[in-house]
C-alpha positions as CSV (number, residue, x, y, z in Angstrom):
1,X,119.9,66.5,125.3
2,X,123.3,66.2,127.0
3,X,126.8,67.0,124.8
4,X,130.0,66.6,126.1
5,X,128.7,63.8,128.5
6,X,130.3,60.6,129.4
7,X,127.2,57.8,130.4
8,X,129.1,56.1,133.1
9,X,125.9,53.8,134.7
10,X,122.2,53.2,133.9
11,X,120.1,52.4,136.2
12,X,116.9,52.2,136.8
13,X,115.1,56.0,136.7
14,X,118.8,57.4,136.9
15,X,121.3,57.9,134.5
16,X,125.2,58.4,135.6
17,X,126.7,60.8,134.1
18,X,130.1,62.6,134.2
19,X,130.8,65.7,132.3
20,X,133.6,66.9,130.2
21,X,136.1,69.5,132.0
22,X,134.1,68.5,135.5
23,X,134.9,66.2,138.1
24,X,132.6,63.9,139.5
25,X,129.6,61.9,138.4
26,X,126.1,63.2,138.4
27,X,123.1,61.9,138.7
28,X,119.7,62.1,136.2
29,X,116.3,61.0,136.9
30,X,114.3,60.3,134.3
31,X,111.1,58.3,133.3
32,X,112.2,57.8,129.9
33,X,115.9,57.5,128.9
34,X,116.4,58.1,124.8
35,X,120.5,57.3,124.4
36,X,122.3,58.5,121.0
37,X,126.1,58.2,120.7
38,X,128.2,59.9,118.9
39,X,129.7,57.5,115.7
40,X,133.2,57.9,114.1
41,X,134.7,55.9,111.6
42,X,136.1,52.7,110.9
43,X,139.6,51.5,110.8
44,X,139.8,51.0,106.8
45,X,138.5,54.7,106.5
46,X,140.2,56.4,109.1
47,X,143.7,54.6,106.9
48,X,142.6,56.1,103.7
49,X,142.1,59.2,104.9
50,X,145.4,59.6,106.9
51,X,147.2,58.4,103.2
52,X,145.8,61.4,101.7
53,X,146.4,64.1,103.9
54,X,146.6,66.6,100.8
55,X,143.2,65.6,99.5
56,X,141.0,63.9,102.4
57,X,140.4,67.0,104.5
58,X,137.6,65.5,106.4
59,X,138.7,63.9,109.1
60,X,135.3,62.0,110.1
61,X,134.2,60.7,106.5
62,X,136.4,60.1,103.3
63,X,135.6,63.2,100.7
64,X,134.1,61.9,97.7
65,X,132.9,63.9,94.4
66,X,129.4,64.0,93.0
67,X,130.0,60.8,91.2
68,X,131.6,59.3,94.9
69,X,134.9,58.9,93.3
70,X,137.4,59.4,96.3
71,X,139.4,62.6,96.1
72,X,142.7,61.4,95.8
73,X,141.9,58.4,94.1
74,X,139.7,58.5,91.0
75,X,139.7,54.8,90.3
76,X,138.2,54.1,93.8
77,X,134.8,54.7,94.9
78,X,133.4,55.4,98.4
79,X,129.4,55.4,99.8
80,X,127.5,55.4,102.8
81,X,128.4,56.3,106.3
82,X,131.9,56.1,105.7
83,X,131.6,59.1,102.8
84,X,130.6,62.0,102.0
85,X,130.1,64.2,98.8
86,X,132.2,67.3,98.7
87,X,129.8,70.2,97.8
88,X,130.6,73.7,97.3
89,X,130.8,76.1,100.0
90,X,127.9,79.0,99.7
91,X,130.6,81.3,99.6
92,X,132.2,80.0,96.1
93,X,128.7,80.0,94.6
94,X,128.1,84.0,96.0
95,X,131.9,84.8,94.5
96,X,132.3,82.5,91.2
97,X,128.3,82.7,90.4
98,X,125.9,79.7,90.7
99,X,126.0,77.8,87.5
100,X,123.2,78.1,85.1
101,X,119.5,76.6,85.5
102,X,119.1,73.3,83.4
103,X,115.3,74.0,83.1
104,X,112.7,75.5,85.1
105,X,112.7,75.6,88.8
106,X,109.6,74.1,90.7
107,X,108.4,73.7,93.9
108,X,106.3,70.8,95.1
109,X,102.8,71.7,93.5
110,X,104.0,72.6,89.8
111,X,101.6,72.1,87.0
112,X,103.7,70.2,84.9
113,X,105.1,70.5,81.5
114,X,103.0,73.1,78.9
115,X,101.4,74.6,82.0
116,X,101.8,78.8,81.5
């Protein structure tokens, strides 16, 4: 895996490649070539974020609650790529307590209901 890359040619068996902070292009071999890019967001998105500087502190998705109601913005709802759910930080939950259990906790295999 390659971060901070810059794919500047494929070809075939070699894969042209310059690096952040480093001049020049390099050259890969390779039998197999698997290419992910990175993905930011859309126009629309990146506006509604930048309009709600005090509550959109994300800069690559627009902060929704558990309900996906944008923060900022109660009356407007986001989902998908473009969002994601503001959840509390582990710290909070250490600090303020975790909230109580609704029920019992399971893992995968539990008996059911009226099991002892």
């Amino acid at each position: 895996m390659l971060v901070n890359a810059r794919v500047q040619r494929v070809e075939p068996g070699v894969l042209r490649v310059a690096f952040k902070g480093k001049e020049g292009v390099d050259s890969l071999p390779f039998g197999l070539c698997v290419w992910s890019t990175g993905v930011g967001p859309q126009p629309l998105a990146q506006d509604l974020i930048a309009q709600l500087p005090d509550t959109q502190t994300n800069k690559r998705a627009i902060v929704t609650d558990q309900w996906l109601r944008v923060k900022g913005l109660p009356n407007v709802f986001a989902a998908g790529d473009c969002a994601t759910i503001e959840l509390p930080h582990l710290l909070q939950c250490v600090v303020h307590g975790v909230p109580p259990m609704r029920g019992r906790v399971a893992g995968p295999h539990s008996p059911g209901p009226g099991a002892p």
